[in-house]
C-alpha positions as CSV (number, residue, x, y, z in Angstrom):
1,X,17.2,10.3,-6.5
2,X,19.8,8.2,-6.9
3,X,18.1,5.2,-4.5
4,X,14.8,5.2,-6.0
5,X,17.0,5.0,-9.2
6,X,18.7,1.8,-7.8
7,X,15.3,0.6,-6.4
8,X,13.5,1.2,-10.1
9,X,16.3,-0.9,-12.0
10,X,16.4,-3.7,-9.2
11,X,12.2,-4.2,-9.5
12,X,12.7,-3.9,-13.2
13,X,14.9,-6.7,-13.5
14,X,12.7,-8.6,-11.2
15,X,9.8,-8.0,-12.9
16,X,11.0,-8.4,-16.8
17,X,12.4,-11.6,-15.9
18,X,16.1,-11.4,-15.4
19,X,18.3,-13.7,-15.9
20,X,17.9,-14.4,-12.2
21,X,14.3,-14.4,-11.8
22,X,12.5,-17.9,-10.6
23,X,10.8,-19.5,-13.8
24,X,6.6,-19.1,-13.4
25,X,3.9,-17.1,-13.0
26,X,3.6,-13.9,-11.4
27,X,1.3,-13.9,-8.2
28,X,0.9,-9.8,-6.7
29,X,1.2,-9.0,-3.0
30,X,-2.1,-9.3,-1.4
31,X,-2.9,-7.7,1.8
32,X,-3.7,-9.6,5.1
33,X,-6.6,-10.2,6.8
34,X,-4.9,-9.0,10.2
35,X,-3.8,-5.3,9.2
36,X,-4.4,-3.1,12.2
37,X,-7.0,0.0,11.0
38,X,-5.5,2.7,10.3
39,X,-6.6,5.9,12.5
40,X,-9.4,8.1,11.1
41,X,-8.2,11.9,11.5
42,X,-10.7,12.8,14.4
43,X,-11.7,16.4,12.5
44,X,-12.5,14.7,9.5
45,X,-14.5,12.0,11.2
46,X,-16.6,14.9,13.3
47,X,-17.1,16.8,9.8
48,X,-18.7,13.0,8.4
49,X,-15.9,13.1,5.6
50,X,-14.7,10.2,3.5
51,X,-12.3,9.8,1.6
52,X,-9.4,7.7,-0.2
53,X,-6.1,7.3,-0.9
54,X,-4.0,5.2,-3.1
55,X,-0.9,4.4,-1.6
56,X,2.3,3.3,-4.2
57,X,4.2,0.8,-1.9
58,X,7.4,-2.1,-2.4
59,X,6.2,-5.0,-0.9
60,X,9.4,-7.5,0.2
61,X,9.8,-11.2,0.0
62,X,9.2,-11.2,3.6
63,X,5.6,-9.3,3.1
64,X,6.9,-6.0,4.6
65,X,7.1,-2.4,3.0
66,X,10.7,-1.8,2.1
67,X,11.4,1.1,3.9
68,X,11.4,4.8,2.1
69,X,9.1,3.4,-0.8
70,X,5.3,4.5,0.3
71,X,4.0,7.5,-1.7
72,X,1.0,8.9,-2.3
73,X,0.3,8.0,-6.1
74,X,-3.5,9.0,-6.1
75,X,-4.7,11.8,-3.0
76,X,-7.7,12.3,-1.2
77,X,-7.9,15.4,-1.3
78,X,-7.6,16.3,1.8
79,X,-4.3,16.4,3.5
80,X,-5.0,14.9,6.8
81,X,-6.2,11.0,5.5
82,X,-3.0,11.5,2.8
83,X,-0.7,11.8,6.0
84,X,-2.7,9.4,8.2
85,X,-2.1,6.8,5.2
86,X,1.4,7.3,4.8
87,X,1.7,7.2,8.7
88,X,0.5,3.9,9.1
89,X,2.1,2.5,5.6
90,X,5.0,1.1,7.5
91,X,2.8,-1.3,9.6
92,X,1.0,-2.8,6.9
93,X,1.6,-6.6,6.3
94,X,0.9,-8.5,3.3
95,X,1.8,-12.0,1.9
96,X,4.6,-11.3,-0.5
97,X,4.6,-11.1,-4.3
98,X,5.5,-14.8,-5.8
99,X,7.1,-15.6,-9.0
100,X,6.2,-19.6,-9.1
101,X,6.9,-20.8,-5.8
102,X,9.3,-18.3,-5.1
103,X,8.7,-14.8,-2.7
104,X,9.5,-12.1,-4.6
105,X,10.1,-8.3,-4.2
106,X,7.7,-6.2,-6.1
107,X,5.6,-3.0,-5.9
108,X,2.1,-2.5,-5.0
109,X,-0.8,0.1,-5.3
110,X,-3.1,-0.2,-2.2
111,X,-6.2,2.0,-1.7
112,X,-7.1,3.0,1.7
113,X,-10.6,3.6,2.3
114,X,-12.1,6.4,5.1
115,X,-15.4,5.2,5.3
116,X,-17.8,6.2,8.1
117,X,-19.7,3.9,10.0
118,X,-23.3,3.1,8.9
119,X,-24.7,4.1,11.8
120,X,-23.5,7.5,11.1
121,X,-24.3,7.5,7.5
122,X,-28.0,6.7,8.3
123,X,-28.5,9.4,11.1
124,X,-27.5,12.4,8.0
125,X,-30.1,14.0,6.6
């Protein structure tokens, strides 16, 4: 409790514009093109069900998730793609947050989409 505390009060300062914080706009996190896919859960996959989650991360200036941030702020649904999201969280690699021209440490909502391929879509019926 007592680090996500820490970790609230240090993004709110960076994000209200503390006395520290580099004059300019504020540019999010955006994801990169090069993210490795993250594993569909094979039972899911053989049932044809799709799904999403949306995943609360802290995106450092370096583009990495700060470790111990991911949750699950919006399920699926179904368990498996809500722990296949948060397994792969860690891995994910974005271009950071900016604050003028400055890399900055903020925090991030990022859906992950289950979708099956459209091959597979077509052949239902």
């Amino acid at each position: 409790m007592m680090r996500s505390l820490a970790l609230c009060l240090v993004l709110a300062a960076s994000a209200c514009g503390g006395d520290d914080a580099p004059p300019g706009e504020f540019t999010p996190a955006v994801s990169l093109d090069s993210m490795p896919p993250i594993p569909y859960p094979a039972d899911l996959f053989a049932q044809r069900v799709e799904g999403e989650v949306m995943l609360y991360l802290v995106i450092d200036s370096a583009g990495y998730v700060v470790r111990d941030s991911t949750r699950i702020e919006t399920s699926s649904g179904k368990a498996a793609f809500d722990a296949a999201a948060l397994e792969a969280a860690p891995a994910l690699r974005f271009a950071p947050a900016r604050r003028g021209d400055t890399a900055v440490t903020a925090p991030l909502q990022v859906p992950i989409r289950f979708t099956l391929p459209d091959s597979m879509k077509a052949s239902e019926g």
